[in-house]
C-alpha positions, 0 to 999 in steps of 0.5 A: 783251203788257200789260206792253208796253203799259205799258212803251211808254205810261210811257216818255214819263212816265219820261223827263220824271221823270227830266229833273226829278230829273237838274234838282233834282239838279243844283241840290240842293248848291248850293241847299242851301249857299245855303240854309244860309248864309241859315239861319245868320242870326240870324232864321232860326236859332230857326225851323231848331231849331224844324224840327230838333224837329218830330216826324215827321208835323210834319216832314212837314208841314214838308216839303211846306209849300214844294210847297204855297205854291209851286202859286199861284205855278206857276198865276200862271206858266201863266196868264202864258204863255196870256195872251201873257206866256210870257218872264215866266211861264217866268221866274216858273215858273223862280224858284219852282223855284229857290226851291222847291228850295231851301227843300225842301233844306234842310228835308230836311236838317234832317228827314231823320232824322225823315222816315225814321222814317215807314214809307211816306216811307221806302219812297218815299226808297228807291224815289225813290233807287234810281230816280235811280241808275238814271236816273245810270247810264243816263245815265253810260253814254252817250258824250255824257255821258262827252264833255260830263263831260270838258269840264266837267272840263277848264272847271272845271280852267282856272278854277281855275288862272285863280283861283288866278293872280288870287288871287295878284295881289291877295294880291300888292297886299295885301301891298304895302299892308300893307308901305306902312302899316307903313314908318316916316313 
């Protein structure tokens, strides 16, 4: 009867968790890219290889520093949206999110390795893994799923054609210039 009880009082909290994994998830590669390529400037370049040294509790700091800095502006949000602003408090809440994630992506492949080495970090990596397949495969499993990945498949394949289709036309004209400089004058 307990073990009901609690199952009923956590479900509503499981389900929020598991929006915000399916959220971070879905933006996780991306963000990650985006963040990597800005890494890649030469300002950020000497700051990236002082990450990739930190030893592990550094890297761990390192890692919740985003978190940290973030929270003032989550609570400049929340005080937006009470006092009558909520377009511009969820827009503030929604950029501190992107940013976040963002810059936690790519600090977290820059410390994995190092983060890994700590033994309750680890523990919560494999607990925090194992939830989030259990989260995909409930989640795969239902036909909205399977019906909305179908068109998704079928939108991202006709954008592709259509891609490949321009490209051509503009590789088309390129090669026209290029032909058009080097005619003899």
């Amino acid at each position: 009867m307990k073990n009901l009880l609690k199952k009923i009082l956590a479900a509503p909290f499981v389900l929020i968790a598991a929006v915000f994994v399916l959220l971070e998830d879905w933006l996780w590669d991306d963000l990650q890219r985006l963040a990597a390529a800005i890494g890649r400037l030469p300002i950020f370049r000497q700051f990236e290889s002082f990450i990739v040294g930190l030893p592990p509790y550094g890297a761990l700091a390192m890692f919740a520093t985003p978190s940290l800095l973030l929270f003032p502006v989550k609570l400049a949000a929340l005080w937006f949206i009470a006092h009558g602003q909520p377009v511009f408090g969820f827009l503030i809440a929604v950029a501190a999110k992107v940013a976040g994630t963002a810059l936690i992506a790519r600090i977290y492949q820059l410390t994995e390795a190092k983060l890994l080495l700590i033994g309750w970090f680890a523990g919560l990596h494999t607990r925090f893994v194992a939830f989030k397949a259990r989260v995909y495969t409930t989640i795969k499993a239902t036909r909205i799923y399977r019906h909305a990945h179908h068109q998704a498949v079928l939108i991202r394949d006709r954008f592709r054609r259509f891609k490949q289709a321009r490209k051509s036309v503009w590789r088309r004209r390129w090669d026209a210039a290029v032909k058009f400089s080097r005619r003899p004058k």
